[in-house]
C-alpha positions in Angstrom: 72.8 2.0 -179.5 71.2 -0.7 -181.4 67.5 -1.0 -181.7 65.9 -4.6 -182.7 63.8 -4.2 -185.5 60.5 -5.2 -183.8 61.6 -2.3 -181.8 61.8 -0.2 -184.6 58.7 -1.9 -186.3 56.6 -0.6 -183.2 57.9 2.7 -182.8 57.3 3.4 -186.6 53.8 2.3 -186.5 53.0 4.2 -183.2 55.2 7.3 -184.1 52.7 7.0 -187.7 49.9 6.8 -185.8 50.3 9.7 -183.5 51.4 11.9 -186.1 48.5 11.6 -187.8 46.3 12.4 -184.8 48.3 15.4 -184.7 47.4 16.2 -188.0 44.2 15.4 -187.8 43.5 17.6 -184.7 44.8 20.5 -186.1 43.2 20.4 -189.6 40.4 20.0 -187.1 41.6 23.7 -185.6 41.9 25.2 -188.7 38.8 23.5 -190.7 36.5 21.3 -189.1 35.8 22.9 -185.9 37.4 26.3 -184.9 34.3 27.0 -182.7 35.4 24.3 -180.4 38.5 26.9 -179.8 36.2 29.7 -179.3 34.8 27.9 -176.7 37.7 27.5 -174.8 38.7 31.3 -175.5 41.3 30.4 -177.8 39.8 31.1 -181.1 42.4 34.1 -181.3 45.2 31.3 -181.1 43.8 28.2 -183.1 46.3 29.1 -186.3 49.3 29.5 -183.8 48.4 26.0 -182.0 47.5 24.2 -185.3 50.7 25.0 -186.7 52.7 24.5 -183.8 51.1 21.1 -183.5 51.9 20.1 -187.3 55.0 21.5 -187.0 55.5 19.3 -183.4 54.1 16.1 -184.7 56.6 16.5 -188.2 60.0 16.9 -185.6 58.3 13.7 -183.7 58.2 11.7 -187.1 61.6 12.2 -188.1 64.2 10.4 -187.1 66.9 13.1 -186.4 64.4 15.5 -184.7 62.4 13.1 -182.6 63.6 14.2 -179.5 62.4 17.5 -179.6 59.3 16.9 -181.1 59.1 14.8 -178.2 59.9 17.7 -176.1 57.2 19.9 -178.0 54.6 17.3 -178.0 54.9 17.2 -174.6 54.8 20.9 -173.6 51.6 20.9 -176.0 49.7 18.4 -173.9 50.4 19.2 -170.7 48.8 23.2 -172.2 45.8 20.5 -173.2 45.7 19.0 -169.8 45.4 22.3 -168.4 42.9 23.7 -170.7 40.8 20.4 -169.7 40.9 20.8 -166.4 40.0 24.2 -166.2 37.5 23.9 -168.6 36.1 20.9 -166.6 36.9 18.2 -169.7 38.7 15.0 -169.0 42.3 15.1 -168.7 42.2 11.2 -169.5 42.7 11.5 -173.0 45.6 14.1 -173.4 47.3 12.2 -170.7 47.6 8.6 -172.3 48.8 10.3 -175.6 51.2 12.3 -173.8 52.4 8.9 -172.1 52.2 7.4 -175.3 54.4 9.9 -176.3 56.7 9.2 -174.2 57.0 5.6 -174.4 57.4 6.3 -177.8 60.2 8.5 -177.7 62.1 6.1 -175.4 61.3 3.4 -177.6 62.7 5.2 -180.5 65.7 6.8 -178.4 67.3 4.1 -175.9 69.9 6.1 -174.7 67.4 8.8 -173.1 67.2 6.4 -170.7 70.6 5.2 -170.1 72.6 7.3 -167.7 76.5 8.0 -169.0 79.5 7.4 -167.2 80.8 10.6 -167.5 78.2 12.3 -166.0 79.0 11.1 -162.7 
């Protein structure tokens, strides 16, 4: 299926822009603030989740792989929602970017959304 290119424009920039977060949050894991995973009780994990976040946010980037890194990023925030709510945080943040995610994702793949004849 064809995508216009202000479709493709938009989810470029977005898909950029999230990838970056995802980056940014776990250089934050492995650098800037791995306390912040000891206080959830997950300092023992924060190399496992950084990585799994780069790697996560790189499938989401490219074009061939998007749909599981749209997967991944997905099973990784709802993990955050969780670890918010049971650490009494917000869930309001990790739940727009995992909506963002997913707009994105559709944005980027059309045909998630269409259903196919032959799978009547």
């Amino acid at each position: 299926m064809n995508i216009s290119k202000t479709r493709q424009i938009i989810g470029w920039t977005i898909s950029g822009l999230l990838a970056v977060l995802f980056l940014y949050s776990a250089a934050g894991k492995l650098f800037l603030q791995p306390e912040q995973m000891g206080q959830m009780h997950l300092a023992n994990w924060r190399i496992v989740i950084a990585l799994g976040e780069i790697g996560s946010a790189l499938l989401f980037l490219y074009p061939k792989t998007n749909v599981y890194g749209t997967l991944l990023l997905s099973s990784y925030l709802g993990g955050a929602i969780i670890i918010h709510m049971t650490g009494g945080m917000s869930i309001l943040l990790p739940a727009v970017i995992l909506v963002t995610v997913w707009v994105i994702g559709f944005i980027r793949n059309p045909e998630l959304l269409i259903k196919h004849a032959d799978e009547n």
